[in-house]
C-alpha positions as CSV (number, residue, x, y, z in Angstrom):
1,X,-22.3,-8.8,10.1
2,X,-18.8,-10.6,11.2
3,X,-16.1,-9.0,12.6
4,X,-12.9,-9.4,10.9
5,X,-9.6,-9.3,12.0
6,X,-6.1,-9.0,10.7
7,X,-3.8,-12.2,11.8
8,X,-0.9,-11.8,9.5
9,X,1.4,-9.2,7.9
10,X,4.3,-9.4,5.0
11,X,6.3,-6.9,3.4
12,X,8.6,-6.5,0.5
13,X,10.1,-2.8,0.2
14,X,12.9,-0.8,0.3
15,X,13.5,-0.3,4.0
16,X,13.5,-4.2,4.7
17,X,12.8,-7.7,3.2
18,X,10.1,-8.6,6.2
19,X,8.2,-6.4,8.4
20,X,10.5,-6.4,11.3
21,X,12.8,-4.7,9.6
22,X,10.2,-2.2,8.1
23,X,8.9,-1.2,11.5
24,X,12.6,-0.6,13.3
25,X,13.4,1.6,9.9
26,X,9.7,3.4,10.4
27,X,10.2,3.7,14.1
28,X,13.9,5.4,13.4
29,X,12.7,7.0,10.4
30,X,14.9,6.1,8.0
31,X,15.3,6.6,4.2
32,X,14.6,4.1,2.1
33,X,15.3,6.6,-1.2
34,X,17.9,6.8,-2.9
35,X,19.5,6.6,-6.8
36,X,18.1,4.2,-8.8
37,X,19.7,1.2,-10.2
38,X,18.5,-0.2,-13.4
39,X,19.4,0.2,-17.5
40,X,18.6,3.2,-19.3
41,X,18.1,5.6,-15.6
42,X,20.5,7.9,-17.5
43,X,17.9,8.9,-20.0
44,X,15.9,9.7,-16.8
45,X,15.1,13.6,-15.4
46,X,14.4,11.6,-12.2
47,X,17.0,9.5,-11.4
48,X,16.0,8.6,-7.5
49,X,13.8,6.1,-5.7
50,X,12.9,3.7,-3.8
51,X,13.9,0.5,-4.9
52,X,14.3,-2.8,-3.2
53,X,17.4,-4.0,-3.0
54,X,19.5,-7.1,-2.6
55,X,16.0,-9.2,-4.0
56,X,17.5,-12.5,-5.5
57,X,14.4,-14.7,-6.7
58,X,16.7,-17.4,-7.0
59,X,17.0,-18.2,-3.5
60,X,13.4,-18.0,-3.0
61,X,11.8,-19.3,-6.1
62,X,12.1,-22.6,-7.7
63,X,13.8,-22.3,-10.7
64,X,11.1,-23.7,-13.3
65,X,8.6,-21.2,-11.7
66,X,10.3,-17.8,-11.8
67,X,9.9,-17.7,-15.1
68,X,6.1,-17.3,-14.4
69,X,6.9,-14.4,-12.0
70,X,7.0,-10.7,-12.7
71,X,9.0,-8.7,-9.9
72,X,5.5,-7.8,-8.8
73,X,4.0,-11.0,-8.5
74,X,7.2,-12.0,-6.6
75,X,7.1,-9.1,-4.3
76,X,3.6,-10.4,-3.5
77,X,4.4,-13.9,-3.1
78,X,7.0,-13.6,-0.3
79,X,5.0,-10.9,1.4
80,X,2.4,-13.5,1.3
81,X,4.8,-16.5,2.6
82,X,5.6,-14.2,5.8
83,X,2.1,-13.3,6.2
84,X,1.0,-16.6,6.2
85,X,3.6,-17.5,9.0
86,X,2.8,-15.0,11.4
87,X,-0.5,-16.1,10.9
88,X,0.5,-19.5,12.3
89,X,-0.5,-21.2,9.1
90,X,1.0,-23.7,6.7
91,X,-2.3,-24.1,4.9
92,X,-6.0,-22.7,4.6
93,X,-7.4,-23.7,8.0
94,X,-10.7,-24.9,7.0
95,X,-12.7,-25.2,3.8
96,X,-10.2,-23.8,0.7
97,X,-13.6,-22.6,-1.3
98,X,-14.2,-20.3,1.4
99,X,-10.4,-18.6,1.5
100,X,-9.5,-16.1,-1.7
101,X,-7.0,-13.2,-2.5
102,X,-7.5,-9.9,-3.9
103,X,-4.2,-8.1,-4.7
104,X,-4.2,-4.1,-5.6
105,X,-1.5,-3.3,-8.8
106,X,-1.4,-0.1,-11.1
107,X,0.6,-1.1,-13.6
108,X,0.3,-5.1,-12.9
109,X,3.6,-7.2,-14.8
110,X,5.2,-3.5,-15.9
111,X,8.7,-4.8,-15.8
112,X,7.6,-7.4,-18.4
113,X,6.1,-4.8,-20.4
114,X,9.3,-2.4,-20.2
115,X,11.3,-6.2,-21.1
116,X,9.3,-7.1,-24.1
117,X,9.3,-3.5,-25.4
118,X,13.0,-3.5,-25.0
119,X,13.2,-6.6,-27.1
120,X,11.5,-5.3,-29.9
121,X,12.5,-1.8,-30.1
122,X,15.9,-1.4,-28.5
123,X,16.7,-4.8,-29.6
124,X,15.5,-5.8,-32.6
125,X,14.0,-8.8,-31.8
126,X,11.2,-10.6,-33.5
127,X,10.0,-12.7,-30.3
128,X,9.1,-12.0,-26.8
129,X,9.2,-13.9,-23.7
130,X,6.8,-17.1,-24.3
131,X,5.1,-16.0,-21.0
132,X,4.8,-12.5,-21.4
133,X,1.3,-12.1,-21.3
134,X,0.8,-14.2,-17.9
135,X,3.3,-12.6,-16.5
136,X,2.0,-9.0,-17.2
137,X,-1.8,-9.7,-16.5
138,X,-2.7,-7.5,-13.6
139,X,-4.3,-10.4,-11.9
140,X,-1.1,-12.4,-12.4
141,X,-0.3,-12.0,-8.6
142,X,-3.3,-12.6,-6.8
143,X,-3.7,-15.8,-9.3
144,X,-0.4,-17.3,-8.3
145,X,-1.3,-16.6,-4.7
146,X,-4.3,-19.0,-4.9
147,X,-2.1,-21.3,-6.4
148,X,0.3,-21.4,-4.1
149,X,-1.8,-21.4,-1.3
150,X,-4.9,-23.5,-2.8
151,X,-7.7,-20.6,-2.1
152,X,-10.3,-21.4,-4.0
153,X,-12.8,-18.9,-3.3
154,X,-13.0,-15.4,-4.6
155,X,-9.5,-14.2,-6.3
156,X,-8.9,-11.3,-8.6
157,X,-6.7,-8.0,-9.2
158,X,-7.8,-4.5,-8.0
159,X,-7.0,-1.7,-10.3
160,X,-7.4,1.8,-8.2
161,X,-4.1,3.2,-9.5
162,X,-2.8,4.7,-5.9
163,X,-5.4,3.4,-3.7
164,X,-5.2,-0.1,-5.4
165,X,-4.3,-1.8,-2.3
166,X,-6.7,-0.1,0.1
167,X,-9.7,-1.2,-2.1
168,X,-8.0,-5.0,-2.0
169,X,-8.2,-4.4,1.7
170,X,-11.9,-3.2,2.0
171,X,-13.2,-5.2,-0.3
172,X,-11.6,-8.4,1.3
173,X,-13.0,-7.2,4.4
174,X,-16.1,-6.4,3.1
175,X,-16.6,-9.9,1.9
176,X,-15.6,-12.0,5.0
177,X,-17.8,-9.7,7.6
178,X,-20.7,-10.2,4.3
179,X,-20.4,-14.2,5.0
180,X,-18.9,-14.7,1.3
181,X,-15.7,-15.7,3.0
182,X,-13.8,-17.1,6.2
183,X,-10.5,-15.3,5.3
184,X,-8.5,-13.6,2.7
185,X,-4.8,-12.8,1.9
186,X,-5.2,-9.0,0.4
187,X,-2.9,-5.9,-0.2
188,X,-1.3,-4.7,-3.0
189,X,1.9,-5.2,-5.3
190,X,3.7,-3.1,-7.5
191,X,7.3,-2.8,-9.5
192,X,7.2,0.2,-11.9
193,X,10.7,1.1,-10.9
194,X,12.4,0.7,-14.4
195,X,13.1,2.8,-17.8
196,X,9.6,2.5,-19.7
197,X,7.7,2.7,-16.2
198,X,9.3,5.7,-14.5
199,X,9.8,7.6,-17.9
200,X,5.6,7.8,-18.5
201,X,5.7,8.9,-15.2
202,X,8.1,11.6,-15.8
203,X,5.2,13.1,-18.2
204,X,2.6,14.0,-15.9
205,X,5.4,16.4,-13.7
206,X,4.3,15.5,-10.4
207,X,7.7,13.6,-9.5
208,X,10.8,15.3,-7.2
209,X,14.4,15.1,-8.5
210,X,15.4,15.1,-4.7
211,X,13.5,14.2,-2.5
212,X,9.9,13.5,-1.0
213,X,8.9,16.0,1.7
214,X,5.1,15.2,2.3
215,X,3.1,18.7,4.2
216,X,6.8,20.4,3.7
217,X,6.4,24.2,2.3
218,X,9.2,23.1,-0.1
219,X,7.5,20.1,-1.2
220,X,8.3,19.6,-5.1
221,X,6.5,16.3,-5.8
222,X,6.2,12.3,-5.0
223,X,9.3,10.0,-5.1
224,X,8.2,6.7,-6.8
225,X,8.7,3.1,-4.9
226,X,8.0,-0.5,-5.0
227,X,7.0,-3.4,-3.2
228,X,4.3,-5.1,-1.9
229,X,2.2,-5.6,1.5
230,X,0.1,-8.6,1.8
231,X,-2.2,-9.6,5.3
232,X,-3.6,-12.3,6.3
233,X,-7.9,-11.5,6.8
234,X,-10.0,-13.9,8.8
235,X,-13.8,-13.8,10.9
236,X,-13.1,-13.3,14.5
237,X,-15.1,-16.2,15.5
238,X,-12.7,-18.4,12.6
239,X,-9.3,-16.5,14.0
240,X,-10.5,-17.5,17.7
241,X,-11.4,-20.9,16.9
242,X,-8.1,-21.7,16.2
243,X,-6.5,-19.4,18.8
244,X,-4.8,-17.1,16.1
245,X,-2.8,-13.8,17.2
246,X,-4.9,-11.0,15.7
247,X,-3.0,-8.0,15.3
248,X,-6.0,-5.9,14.9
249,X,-9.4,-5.7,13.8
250,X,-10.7,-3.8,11.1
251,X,-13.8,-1.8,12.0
252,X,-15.1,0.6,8.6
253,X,-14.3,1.3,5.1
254,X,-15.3,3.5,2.3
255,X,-14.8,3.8,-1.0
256,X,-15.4,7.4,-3.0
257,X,-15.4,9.0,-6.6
258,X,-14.8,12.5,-6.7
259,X,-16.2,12.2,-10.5
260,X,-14.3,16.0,-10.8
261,X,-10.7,15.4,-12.8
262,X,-8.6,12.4,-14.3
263,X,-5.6,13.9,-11.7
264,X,-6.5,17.0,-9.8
265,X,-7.8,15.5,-6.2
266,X,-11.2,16.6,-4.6
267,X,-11.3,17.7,-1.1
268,X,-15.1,16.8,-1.1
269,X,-14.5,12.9,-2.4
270,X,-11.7,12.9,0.3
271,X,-14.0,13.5,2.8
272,X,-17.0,11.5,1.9
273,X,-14.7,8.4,1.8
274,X,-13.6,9.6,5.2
275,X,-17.2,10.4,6.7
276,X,-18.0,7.3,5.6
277,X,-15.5,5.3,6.9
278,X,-16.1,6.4,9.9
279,X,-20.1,5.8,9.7
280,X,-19.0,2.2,8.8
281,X,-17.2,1.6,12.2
282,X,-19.7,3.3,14.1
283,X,-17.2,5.6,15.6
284,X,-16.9,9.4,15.9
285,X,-14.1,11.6,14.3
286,X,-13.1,12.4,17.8
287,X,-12.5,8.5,18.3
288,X,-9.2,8.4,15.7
289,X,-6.5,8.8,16.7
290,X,-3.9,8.6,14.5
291,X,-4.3,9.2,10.6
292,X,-2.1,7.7,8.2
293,X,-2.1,10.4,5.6
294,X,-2.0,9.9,1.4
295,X,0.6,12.5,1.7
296,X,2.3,12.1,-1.5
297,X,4.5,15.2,-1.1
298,X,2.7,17.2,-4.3
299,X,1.5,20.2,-3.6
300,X,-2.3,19.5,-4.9
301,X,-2.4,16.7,-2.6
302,X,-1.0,17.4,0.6
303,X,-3.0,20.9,0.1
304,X,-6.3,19.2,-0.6
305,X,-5.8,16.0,2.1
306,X,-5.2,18.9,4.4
307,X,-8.2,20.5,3.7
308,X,-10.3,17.3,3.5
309,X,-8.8,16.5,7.3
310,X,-9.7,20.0,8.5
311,X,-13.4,19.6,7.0
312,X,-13.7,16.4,8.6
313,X,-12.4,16.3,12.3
314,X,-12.9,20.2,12.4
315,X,-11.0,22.0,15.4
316,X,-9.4,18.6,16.3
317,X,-7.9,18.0,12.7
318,X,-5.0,20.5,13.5
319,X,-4.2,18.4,16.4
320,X,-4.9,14.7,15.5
321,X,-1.4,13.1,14.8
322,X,-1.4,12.6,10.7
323,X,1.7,11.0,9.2
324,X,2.9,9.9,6.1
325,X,5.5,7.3,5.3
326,X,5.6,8.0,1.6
327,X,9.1,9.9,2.5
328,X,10.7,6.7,3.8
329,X,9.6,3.8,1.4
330,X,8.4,6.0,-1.6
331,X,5.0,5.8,-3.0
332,X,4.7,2.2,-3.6
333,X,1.2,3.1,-6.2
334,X,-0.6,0.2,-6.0
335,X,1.1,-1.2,-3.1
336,X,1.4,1.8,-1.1
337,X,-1.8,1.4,0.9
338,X,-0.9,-1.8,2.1
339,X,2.8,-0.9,3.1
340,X,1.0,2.1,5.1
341,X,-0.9,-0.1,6.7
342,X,2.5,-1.6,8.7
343,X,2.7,2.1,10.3
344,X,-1.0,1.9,11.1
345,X,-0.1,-1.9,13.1
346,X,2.7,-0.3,14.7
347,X,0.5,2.5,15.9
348,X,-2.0,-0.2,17.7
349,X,0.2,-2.5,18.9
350,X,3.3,-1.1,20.0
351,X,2.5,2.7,20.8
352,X,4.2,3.9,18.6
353,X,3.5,6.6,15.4
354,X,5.7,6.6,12.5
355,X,7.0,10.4,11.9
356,X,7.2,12.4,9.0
357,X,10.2,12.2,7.7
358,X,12.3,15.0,5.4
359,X,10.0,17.4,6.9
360,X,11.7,20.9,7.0
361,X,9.2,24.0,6.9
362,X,5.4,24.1,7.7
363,X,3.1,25.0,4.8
364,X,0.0,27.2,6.1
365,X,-2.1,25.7,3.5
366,X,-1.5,22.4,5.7
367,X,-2.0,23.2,9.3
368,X,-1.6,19.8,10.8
369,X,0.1,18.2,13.4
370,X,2.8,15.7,11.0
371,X,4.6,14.3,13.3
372,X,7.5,16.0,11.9
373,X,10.7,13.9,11.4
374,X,10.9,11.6,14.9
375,X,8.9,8.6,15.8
376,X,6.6,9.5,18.6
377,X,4.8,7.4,21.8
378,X,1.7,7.6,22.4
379,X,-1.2,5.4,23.2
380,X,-3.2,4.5,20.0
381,X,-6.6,2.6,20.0
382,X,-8.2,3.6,16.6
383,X,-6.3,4.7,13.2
384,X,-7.7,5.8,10.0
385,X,-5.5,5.3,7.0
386,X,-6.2,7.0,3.7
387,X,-5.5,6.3,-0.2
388,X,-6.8,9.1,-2.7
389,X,-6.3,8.0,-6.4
390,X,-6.0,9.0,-9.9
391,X,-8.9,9.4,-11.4
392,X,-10.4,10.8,-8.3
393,X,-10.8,6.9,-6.5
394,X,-10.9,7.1,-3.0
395,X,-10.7,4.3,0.0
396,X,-10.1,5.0,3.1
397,X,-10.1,1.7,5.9
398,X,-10.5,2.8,10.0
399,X,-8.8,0.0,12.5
400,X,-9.0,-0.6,16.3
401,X,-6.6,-2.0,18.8
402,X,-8.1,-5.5,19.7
């Protein structure tokens, strides 16, 4: 077995453009929520979230390839570019059959569904977009990614709904420490931020009209976002070889079904997939030390992940620090794992845990330490970050300082 290391980060999402930016606005805790910008939001209940601003694939695409692009396959593509450069790499470093990407989406090219449905209904029109279908294929990202980057080893979409991108993580893992790769770009990507997107949303009543407060007594439900994270995952011995910066390494993952309820979470399958994380690493529940928590800001979810902590790490759960970032850059769905996963590198390498932001009463049904609404030092060597799904999908990845 190989030990794999993370060499490279990107980001697209609504606190910044890079991950520089993302880290100073986790570090201060800012709020990247706010009203939404798009046609139709006035037919809307929910009118906030967080979107990403200021994007202009014009400047960053060439202009006989956007075409090709859904915003989530864009998102994914410059997360990817930055990725790539922090990683010190203009190309694959060795053999290209031997480098791959797996991205994590929920709803895959949704803007070009809510675009073509437009056209047909609202519009009248008798023809969609010529690319329509390759634009809205799930795997649409992780397919241009090879492209662009000419990895011609394993590449395909994961479909987890909210733990999409934290299956494309362990899985990627999973297949470079297994020998059935040298590296991988994974994460997730996701834009569902628009009228047809947000409005099936709006159905299933789990979203807040103001706000997301994650562990808050007065939480009243998620607050949608979009984006993407995308890393770059290599063997140690490959990373060293060519005297790579590794950010950090990863050391377990799990994946769980709670095989219980399409929606309603399981406090059992949340902690088998973190019991087994943790067997994966070889590591003790007393060895985490900071938990970046699913923390959606619903009341079934915070109460159960709670719960699931408690059962898990035992006296010590109350205590552990557990954050959730959801209330600064929104739940990102199938991207939201990977943006997380920024807090959880900032954690390791600069000492510092992203806070809870929004928080404003303590719920007794979640007695844990949430490191309530300011950024906090402290010195972090092992994290845990967790991603509990519809449909009762669970994956939960444990990473050390290196």
């Amino acid at each position: 077995m190989r030990r794999v290391v993370v060499t490279g980060a990107g980001t697209v999402n609504a606190l910044a453009p890079d991950v520089a930016g993302t880290l100073a606005a986790m570090r201060e805790g800012r709020c990247g929520i706010g009203s939404l910008e798009f046609a139709d939001v006035e037919r809307l209940t929910v009118q906030i979230g967080a979107q990403v601003r200021g994007f202009t694939p014009e400047r960053l695409f060439e202009k006989g390839k956007i075409s090709f692009y859904d915003r989530f396959t864009q998102f994914a593509l410059v997360a990817a570019r930055e990725a790539m450069a922090q990683a010190g790499l203009t190309a694959v470093p060795a053999d290209p059959t031997r480098w791959g990407a797996i991205i994590g989406t929920a709803g895959g090219g949704n803007a070009t569904v809510n675009e073509a449905y437009r056209a047909v209904y609202a519009e009248g029109k008798n023809r969609v977009h010529p690319f329509t279908v390759p634009r809205l294929m799930s795997n649409a990202a992780a397919s241009h990614l090879s492209m662009e980057w000419g990895l011609m080893g394993p590449s395909f979409a994961v479909a987890t709904a909210c733990a999409s991108s934290n299956h494309a993580l362990g899985l990627a893992f999973q297949m470079i420490r297994s020998g059935m790769a040298d590296g991988m770009l994974a994460g997730g990507a996701e834009s569902m931020l628009n009228f047809g997107g947000l409005k099936a949303w709006e159905g299933l009543r789990v979203m807040s009209p103001d706000g997301c407060r994650p562990f808050s007594a007065s939480r009243n439900g998620m607050v949608q976002g979009e984006g993407a994270g995308v890393f770059v995952l290599e063997s140690l011995e490959g990373a060293r070889a060519r005297g790579a910066n590794i950010l950090c390494e990863i050391k377990g993952f799990c994946m769980t079904s709670d095989a219980v309820d399409i929606v309603m979470p399981s406090r059992d399958g949340a902690a088998r997939a973190m019991r087994g994380a943790l067997v994966d690493a070889g590591i003790a529940a007393s060895d985490v030390e900071y938990i970046n928590a699913h923390g959606t800001g619903t009341a079934a979810n915070d109460r159960t992940e709670a719960a699931a902590i408690l059962e898990v790490f035992g006296d010590r759960g109350a205590h552990v620090p557990v954050s959730s970032t959801k209330a600064m850059h929104g739940h990102c769905i199938g991207a939201t794992g990977a943006v997380e996963l920024l807090a959880c590198l900032m954690a390791l390498k600069e000492g510092v845990i992203a806070p809870t932001v929004n928080f404003d009463s303590p719920d007794p049904d979640c007695p844990l330490d949430v490191v309530p609404n300011i950024a906090r030092e402290a010195r972090v060597d092992t994290v845990m970050s967790n991603a509990f799904a519809f449909g009762g999908l669970n994956a939960v990845l444990v990473l050390g300082r290196f």
